[in-house]
C-alpha positions in Angstrom: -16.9 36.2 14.6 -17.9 37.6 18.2 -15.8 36.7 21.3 -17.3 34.1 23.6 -16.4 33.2 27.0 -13.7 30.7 26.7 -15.3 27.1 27.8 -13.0 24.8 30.3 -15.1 21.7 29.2 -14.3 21.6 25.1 -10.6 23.0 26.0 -10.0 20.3 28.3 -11.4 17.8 25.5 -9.0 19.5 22.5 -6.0 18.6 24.7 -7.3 15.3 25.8 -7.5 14.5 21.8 -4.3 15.9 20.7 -2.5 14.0 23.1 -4.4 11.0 22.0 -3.6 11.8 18.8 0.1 11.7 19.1 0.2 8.6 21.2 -1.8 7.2 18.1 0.8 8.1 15.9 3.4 7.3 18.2 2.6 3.9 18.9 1.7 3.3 15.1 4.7 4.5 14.0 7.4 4.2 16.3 6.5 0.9 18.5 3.9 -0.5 15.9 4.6 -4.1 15.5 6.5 -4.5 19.2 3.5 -5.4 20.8 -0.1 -6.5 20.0 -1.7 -3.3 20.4 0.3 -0.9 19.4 0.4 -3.6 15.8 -3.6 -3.1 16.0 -3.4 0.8 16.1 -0.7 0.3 13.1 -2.7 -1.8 11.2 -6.2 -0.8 11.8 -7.3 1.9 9.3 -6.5 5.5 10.2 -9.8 7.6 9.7 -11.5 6.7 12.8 -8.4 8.0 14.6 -9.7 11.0 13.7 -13.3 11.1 14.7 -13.0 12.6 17.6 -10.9 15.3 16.0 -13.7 15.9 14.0 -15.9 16.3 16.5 -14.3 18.7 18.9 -14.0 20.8 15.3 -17.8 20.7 15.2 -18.6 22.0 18.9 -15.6 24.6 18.1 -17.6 26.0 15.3 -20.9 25.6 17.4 -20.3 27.6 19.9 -18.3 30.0 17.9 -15.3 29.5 20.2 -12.4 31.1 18.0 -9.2 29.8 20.2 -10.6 26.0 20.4 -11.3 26.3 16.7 -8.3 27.1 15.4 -6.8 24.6 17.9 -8.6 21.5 16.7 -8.9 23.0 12.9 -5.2 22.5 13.1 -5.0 19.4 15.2 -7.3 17.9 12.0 -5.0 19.5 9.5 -1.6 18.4 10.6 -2.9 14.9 11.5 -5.3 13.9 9.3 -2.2 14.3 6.6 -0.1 12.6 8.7 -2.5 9.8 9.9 -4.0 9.4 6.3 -0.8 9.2 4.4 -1.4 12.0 2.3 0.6 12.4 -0.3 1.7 15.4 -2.8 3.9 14.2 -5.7 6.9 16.9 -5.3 9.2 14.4 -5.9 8.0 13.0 -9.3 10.4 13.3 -12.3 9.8 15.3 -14.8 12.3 15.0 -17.3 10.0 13.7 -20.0 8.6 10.0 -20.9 11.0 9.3 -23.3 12.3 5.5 -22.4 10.0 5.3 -19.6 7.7 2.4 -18.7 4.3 1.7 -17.1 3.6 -0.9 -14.6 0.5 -2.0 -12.6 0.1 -4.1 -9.4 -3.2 -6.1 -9.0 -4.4 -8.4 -6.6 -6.9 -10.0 -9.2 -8.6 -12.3 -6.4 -8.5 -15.3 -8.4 -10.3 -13.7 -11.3 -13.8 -14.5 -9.5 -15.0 -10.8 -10.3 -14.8 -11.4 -14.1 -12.0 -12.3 -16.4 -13.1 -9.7 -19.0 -13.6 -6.8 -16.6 -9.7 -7.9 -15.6 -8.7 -7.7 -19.7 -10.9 -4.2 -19.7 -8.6 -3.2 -17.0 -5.6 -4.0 -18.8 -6.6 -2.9 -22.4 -7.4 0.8 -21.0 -4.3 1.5 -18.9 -2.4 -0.7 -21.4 0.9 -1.2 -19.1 4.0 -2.6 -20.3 4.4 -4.8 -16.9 1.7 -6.6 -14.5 2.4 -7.7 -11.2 -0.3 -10.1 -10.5 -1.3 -11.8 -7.2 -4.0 -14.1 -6.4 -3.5 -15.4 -10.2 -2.8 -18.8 -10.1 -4.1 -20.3 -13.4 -3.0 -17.2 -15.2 -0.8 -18.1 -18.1 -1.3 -22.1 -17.2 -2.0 -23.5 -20.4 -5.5 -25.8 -20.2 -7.4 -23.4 -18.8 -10.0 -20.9 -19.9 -9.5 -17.4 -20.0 -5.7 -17.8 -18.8 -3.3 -15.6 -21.2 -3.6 -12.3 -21.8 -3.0 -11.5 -25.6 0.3 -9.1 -26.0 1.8 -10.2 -22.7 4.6 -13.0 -21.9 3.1 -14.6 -18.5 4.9 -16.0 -15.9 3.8 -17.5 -12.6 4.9 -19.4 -9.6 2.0 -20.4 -7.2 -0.5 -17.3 -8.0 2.3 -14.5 -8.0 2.8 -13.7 -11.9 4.3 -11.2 -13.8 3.2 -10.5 -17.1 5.5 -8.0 -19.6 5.1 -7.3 -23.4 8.9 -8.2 -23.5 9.4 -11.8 -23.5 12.0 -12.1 -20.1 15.5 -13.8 -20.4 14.8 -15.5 -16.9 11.8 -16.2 -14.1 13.0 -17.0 -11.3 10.7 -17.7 -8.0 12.1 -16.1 -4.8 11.1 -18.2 -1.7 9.7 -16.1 1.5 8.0 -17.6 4.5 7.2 -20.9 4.4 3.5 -21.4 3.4 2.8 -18.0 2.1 2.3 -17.4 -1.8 5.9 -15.8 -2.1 8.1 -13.8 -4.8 8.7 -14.4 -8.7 11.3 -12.6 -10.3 11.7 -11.7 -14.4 15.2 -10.5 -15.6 14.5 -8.4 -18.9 16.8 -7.9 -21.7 17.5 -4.3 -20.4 18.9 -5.9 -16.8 15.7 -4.5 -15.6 14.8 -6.8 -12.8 11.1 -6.8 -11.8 9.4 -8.8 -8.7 6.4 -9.7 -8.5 5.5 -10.2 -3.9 2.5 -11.4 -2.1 3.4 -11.3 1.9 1.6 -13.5 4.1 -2.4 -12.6 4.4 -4.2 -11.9 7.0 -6.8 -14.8 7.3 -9.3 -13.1 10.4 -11.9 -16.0 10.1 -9.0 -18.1 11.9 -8.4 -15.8 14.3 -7.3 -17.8 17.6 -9.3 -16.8 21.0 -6.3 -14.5 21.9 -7.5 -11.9 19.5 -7.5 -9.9 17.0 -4.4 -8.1 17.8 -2.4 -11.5 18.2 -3.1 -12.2 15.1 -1.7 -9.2 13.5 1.6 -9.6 15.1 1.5 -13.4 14.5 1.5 -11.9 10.9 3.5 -9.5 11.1 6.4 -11.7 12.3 6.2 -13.7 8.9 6.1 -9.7 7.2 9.7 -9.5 8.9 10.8 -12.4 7.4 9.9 -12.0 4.3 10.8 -8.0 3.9 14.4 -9.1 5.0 15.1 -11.6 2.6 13.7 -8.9 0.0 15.8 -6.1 1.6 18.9 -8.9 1.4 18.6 -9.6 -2.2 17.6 -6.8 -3.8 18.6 -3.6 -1.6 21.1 -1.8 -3.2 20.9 -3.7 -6.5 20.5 -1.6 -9.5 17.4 -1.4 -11.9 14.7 -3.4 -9.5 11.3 -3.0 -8.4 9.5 -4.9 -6.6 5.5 -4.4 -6.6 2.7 -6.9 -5.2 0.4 -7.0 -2.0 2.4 -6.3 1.1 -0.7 -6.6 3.4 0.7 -4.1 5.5 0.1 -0.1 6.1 2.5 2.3 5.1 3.9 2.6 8.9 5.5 0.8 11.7 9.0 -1.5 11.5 7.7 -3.8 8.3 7.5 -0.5 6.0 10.3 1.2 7.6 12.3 -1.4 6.5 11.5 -1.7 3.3 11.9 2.2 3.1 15.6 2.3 4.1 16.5 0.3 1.4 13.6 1.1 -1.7 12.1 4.2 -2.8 7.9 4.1 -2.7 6.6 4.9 -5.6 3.8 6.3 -4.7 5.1 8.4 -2.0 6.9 9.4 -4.6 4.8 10.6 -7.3 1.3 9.6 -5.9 -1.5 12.6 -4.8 -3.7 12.1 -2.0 -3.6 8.5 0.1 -3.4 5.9 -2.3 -5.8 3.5 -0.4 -6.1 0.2 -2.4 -8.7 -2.3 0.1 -11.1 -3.1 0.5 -11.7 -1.2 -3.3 -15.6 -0.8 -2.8 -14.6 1.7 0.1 -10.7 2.0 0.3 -9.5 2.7 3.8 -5.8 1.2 3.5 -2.8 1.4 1.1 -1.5 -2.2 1.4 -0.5 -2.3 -2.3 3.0 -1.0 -3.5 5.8 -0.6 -5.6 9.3 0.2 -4.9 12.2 0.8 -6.4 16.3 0.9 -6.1 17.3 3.8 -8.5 14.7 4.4 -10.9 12.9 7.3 -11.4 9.4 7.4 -10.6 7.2 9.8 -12.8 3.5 9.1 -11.8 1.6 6.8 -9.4 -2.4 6.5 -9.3 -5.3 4.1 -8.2 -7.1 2.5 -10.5 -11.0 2.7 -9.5 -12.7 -0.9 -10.4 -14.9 -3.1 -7.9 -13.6 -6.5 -10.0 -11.4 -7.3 -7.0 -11.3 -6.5 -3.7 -7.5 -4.4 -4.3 -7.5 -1.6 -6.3 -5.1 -2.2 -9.1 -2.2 0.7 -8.7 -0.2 2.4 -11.9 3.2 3.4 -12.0 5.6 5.1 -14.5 9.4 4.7 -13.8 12.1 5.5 -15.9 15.7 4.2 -15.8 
């Protein structure tokens, strides 16, 4: 590729955008849910972050400018990975599947995409453990298409957990007033699995203050309700605890979650893991972690029956 003459215009532009770029992160990251903007850069999905990244790339290669390209060829690199969430499973155990299990997360909206595409769902991935949300007549006897054959249900206002060993105890685990909660299950094994559904982001009642208001009103009621997990269950052997966080993997809420639990899918997952909306994923809001199990494998499940993509995990003890 020929030399051109250097051009002040694009260069000035490529450092404009990298330092944007770091305060994005910074501020999504680091300060995040302090304040009402910085909780809208956290929460707002990462791609168009990177736009003008993208297009400072494009006039790079354009004009043929070999120092500006590499400059913003690396600026998308380094953070489009880190911006994105991009994960490579290094981490993943490998020490065989012998007395490992599989368990899935789904947000199942109500079952108003179709009961049998949700049983299609489960009869091809066949997991051992469900963590449902949005499921509140699943299991209730009386109602049409409400068990799921093979499976023990149990649910507490729409957060269910459904295992093909029947549980010793189901316990709910109250969160912030008004939100759909926790369930636990105790298997025979000790193995203690629960089932989460944080407060939801309702944007049609968003008060005249704003979008960004809103998402810290919300994510005040996350705080709560990630300490009282992090309070029982940090620390405690053989527990995971799966569901819709309706957060992004970044800022205080996740980072608190983190110094206690191991992400699965950080874990073991490849690539970003986004689970909403599922016709055109552009967030991972849907998790599982864990105390001291082993996670072996984490992937998205592609299906339009709900608006979440259902996630699978393998652990073993």
């Amino acid at each position: 590729m020929p030399g051109v003459k250097d051009s002040p215009i694009l260069g000035g532009f490529s450092i404009a955008n990298i330092a944007f770029l770091v305060l994005i992160f910074a501020l999504g990251t680091w300060v995040a849910e302090d304040y009402p903007f910085s909780t809208f850069i956290a929460y707002a999905p990462p791609a168009p972050w990177l736009a003008p990244c993208l297009i400072l790339l494009l006039c790079s290669l354009t004009k043929r400018n070999r120092r500006w390209l590499k400059v913003n060829g690396t600026a998308f690199v380094v953070f489009g990975w880190v911006l994105l969430g991009i994960k490579v499973p290094i981490l993943a155990d490998r020490s065989g599947s012998d007395g490992s299990f599989t368990l899935m997360t789904f947000n199942m909206m109500g079952g108003s995409g179709g009961f049998d595409r949700i049983l299609q769902i489960i009869e091809e991935n066949d997991p051992d453990i469900i963590c449902f949300q949005e499921a509140s007549v699943l299991g209730v006897s009386g109602y049409a298409n409400s068990q799921i054959d093979g499976y023990y249900i149990s649910n507490h206002g729409g957060v269910a957990v459904a295992t093909k060993e029947k549980p010793i105890t189901s316990n709910p685990v109250p969160l912030f007033p008004g939100s759909p909660g926790a369930l636990e299950v105790e298997l025979a094994s000790g193995l203690k699995i629960v089932a989460v559904h944080l407060s939801f982001h309702k944007l049609d009642s968003v008060s005249k203050k704003g979008v960004p208001v809103h998402l810290q009103q919300i994510s005040r009621k996350h705080e709560i309700e990630v300490d009282i997990l992090t309070g029982k269950y940090g620390g405690r052997p053989k527990v995971v605890i799966a569901g819709d966080f309706n957060c992004p993997p970044r800022g205080h809420i996740y980072s608190r979650m983190r110094r206690h639990f191991t992400d699965a899918f950080a874990t073991a997952g490849w690539l970003t893991g986004f689970t909403w909306p599922s016709e055109f994923p552009v967030q991972r809001i849907d998790y599982a972690f864990t105390t001291d199990l082993k996670v072996q494998s984490a992937r998205t499940i592609s299906s339009t029956v709900s608006n979440h993509l259902p996630v699978l995990f393998r652990f073993k003890p």
